[in-house]
N, C-alpha and C positions, 0 to 999 in steps of 0.2 A: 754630718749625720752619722751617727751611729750605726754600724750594718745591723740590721734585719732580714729577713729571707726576701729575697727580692719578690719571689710568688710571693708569698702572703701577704705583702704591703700590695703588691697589685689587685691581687685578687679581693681585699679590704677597698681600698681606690674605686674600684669598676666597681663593686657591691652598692656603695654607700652613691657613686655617679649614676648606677640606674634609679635608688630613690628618688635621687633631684631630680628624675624629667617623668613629671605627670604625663607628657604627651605620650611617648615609650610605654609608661606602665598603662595607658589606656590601651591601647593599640596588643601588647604583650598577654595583659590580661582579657580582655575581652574578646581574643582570638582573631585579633583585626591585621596580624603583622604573620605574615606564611612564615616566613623566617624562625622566628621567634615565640614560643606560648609560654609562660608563667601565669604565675597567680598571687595574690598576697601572701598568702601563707607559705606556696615555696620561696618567694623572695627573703620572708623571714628566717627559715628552714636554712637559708643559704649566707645570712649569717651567723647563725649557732654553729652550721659546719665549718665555716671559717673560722669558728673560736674568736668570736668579736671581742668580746669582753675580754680573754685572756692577750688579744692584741692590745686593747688598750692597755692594760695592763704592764705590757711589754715595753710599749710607748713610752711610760710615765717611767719605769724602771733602767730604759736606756737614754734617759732625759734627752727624748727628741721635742722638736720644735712643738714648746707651747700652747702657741696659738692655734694651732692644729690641735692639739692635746684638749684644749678647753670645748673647740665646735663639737669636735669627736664624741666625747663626753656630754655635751649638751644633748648630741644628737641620739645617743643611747638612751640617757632619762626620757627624753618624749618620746623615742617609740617605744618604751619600755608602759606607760603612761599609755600612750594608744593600743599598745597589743592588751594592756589589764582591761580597757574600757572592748575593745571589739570582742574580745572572748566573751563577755555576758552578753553582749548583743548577737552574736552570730552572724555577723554580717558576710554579703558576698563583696565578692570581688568591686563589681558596680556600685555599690553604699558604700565599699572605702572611699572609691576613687570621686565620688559627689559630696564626701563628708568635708564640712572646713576644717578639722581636728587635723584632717589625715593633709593636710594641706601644710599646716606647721611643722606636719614631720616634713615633708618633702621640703619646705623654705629651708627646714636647719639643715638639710642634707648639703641643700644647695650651700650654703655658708661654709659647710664641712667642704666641700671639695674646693671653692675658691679660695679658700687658706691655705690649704694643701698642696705646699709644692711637691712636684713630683721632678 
């Protein structure tokens, strides 16, 4: 593997690991977990600030693995795709986490991180 900053590739990893667990984001977002409160839209917030796209980017450019390359990328079109469709609706938190839409992102998420070695 090609070095990358090791933060960034973690902090992308843990981003895209909290996607994949519906159970986390219900708990997270609807204030049920003391620890921890988010919401859909700082989760998303959290990765524009990690420069998601300019990682992929990065990715493809330091020809790292693949197969990771392609979920990664699958998983940016669908929520890319989910965030154009929730912004007309206005949805909260709760209508994400009940929608089957928002259920596809979370699958690809999950697909993103079991390809991805770490």
């Amino acid at each position: 593997m090609i070095c990358m900053e090791s933060y960034w590739i973690d902090n992308i990893y843990n981003l895209i690991r909290d996607f994949s667990n519906i159970d986390d984001q219900r708990k997270n977002w609807l204030g049920l977990n003391p620890n921890k409160v988010s919401s859909y839209y700082e989760d998303i917030n959290m990765l524009d600030d990690n420069c998601f796209d300019d990682f992929i980017a990065e990715w493809r450019n330091k020809n790292m693995d693949k197969k990771t390359l392609k979920e990664m990328a699958r998983f940016r079109k669908i929520l890319n795709s989910y965030e154009d469709n929730i912004h007309q609706k206005e949805w909260g938190d709760e209508k994400v986490l009940d929608d089957p839409n928002w259920i596809r992102v979370v699958m690809q998420a999950k697909k993103t991180i079991d390809v991805w070695k770490v």
